[in-house]
C-alpha positions in Angstrom: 219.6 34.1 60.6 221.1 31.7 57.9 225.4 31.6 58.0 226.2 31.5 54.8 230.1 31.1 55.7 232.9 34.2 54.9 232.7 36.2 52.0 236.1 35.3 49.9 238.4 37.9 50.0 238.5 40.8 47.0 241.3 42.7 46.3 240.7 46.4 46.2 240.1 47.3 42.2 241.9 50.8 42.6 245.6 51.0 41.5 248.2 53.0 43.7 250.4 55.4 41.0 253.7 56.2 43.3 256.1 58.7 42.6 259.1 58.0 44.9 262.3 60.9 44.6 265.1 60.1 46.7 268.1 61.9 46.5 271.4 61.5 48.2 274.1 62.5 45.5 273.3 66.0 44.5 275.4 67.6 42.0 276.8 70.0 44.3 278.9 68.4 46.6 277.9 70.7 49.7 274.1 69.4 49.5 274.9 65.4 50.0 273.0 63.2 52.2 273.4 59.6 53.1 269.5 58.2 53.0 267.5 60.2 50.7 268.0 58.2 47.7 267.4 54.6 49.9 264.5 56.3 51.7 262.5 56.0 48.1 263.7 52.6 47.5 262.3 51.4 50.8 259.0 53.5 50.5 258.5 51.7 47.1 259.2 48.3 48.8 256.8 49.3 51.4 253.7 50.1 49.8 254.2 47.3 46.9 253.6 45.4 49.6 250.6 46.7 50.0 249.0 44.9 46.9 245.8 42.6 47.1 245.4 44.4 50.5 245.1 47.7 50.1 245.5 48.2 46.6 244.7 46.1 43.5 248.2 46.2 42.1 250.8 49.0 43.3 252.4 50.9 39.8 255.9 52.5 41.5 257.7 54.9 39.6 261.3 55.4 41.5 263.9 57.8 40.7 266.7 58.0 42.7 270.0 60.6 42.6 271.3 61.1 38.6 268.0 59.8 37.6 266.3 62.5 39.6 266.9 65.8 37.7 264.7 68.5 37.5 262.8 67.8 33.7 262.6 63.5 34.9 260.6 64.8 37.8 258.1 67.1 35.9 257.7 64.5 33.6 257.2 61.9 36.1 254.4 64.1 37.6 253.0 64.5 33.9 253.0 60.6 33.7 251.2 60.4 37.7 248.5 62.7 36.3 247.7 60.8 33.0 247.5 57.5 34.6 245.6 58.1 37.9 242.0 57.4 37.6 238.8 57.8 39.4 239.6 55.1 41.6 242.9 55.1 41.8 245.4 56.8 44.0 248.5 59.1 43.1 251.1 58.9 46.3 254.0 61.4 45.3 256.9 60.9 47.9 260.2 62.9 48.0 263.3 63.0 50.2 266.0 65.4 49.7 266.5 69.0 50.5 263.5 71.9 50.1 264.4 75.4 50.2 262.6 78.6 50.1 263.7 81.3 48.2 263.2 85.1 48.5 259.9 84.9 48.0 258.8 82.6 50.5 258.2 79.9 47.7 259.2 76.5 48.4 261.5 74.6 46.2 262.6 70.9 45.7 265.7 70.8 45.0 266.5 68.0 41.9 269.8 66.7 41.7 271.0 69.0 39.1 269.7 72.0 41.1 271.4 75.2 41.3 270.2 76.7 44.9 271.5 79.9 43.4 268.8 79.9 40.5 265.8 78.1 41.7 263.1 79.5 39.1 265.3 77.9 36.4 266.3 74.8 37.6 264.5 73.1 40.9 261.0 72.2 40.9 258.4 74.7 43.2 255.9 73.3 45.2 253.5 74.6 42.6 253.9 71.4 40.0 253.2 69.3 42.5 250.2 71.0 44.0 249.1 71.3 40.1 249.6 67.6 39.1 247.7 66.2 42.6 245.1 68.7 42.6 244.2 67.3 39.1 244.3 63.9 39.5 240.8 61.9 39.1 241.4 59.3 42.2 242.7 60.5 45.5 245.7 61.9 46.5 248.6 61.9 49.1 251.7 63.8 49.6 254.3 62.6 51.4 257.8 65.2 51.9 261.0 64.5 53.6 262.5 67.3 52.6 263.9 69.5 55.1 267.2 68.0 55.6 269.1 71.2 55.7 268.9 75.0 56.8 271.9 76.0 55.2 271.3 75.6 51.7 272.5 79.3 50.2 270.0 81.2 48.2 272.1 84.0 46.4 274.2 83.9 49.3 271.9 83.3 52.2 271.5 80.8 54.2 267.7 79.9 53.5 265.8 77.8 56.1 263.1 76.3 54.4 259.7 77.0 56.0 257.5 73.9 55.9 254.2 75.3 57.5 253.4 77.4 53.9 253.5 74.7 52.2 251.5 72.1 54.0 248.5 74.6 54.4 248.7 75.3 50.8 248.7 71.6 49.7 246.1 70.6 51.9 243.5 73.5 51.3 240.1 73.6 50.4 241.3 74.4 46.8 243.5 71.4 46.8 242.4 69.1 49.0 245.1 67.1 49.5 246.4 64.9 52.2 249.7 65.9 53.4 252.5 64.5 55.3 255.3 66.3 56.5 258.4 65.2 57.8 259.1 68.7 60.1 257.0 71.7 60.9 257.8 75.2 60.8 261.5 75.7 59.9 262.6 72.3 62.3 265.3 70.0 60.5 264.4 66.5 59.6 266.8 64.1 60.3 268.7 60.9 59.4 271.2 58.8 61.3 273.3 56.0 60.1 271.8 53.5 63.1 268.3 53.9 61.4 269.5 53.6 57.8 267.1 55.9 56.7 265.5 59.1 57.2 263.1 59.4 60.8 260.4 59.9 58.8 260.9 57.1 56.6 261.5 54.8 58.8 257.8 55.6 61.1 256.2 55.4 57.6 257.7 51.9 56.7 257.4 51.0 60.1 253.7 51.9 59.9 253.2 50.1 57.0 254.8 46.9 57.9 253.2 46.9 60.9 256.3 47.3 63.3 255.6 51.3 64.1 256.8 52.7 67.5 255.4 55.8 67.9 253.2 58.2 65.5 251.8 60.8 65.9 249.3 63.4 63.7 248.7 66.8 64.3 245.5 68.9 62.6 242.4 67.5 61.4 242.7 65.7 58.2 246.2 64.2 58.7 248.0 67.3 57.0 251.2 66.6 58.9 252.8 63.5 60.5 255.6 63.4 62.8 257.5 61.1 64.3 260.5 60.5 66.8 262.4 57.2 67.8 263.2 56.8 71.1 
């Protein structure tokens, strides 16, 4: 056998397409939360640091509380689905609050939501499912978006049920990989000595190298959860 010495070092040719929605200041003053909107900052700062290693160059687009509203994040998923190529990857991230309504459909709540009329002016998990199903590369869904169970619906309290829409995401039909922050109707949390969101701060964590403790249940990495200790 002849050594020939190491092969240089090629970045991957394949372009990451992020999406990050973070939102903190709702317009409704009842639905605030202290991380969401720094949770997509940090996830952005995360993965572009992922360039030349993972990715041949890392294309973020962030929007974050007033710049989050319902028709900037359907045209935001409009702009993920017209650039993502065949060997590309489209990464659509959100933190905030998601809701079911009556129907069992889940919602993401923009910030100029009305959890009162969700058809007409959140965004159903639907659009995303339709922009990432269509995308030519690969695609990945990350949600943090359970923060509450007492968002009112028409005057119920609405726990948002996260199991639905994982299994929907990730099915044959879609074929999506999905990461959830909660299962079920669980809360996910945030807490000021983290400065983010739990689930935020294991996926940073895992992609600086400096993760505690992750964990994955089902085949196919449809969910991730995680817990500090």
């Amino acid at each position: 056998m002849l050594w020939k010495g190491e092969k240089p070092f090629t970045a991957p040719q394949g372009r990451l397409y992020l999406l990050a929605v973070g939102i903190s200041d709702y317009r409704d003053e009842a639905l605030k939360l202290h991380y969401a909107a720094k949770d997509a900052k940090d996830v952005v700062a995360a993965f572009e640091r992922q360039k030349g290693d993972l990715y041949g160059e890392v294309v973020p687009k962030l929007l974050r509380d007033g710049e989050a509203t319902r028709a900037a994040i359907l045209t935001a998923l409009q702009w993920l689905e017209e650039k993502t190529k065949k060997n590309d990857v489209a990464l659509v991230f959100l933190s905030g609050h998601g809701i079911n309504d009556g129907h069992h459909e889940y919602y993401f709540l923009a910030q100029d939501s009305d959890p009162g009329n969700l058809r007409a002016t959140a965004v159903p998990n639907s659009e995303f499912a339709k922009t990432l199903s269509q995308v030519h590369g690969k695609a990945l869904f990350f949600f943090d978006t359970c923060h509450s169970g007492s968002v009112s619906v028409g005057g119920n309290a609405a726990r948002p049920d996260v199991n639905g829409v994982v299994n929907a995401l990730a099915s044959a039909e879609n074929g999506l990989v999905v990461f959830a922050a909660s299962t079920g109707s669980e809360f996910a949390y945030e807490r000021g000595e983290w400065g983010n969101g739990a689930f935020t701060k294991a996926l940073v964590e895992a992609l600086t190298g400096a993760a505690d403790k992750i964990s994955t249940s089902t085949a196919g990495s449809r969910r991730i959860s995680w817990i500090p200790g």
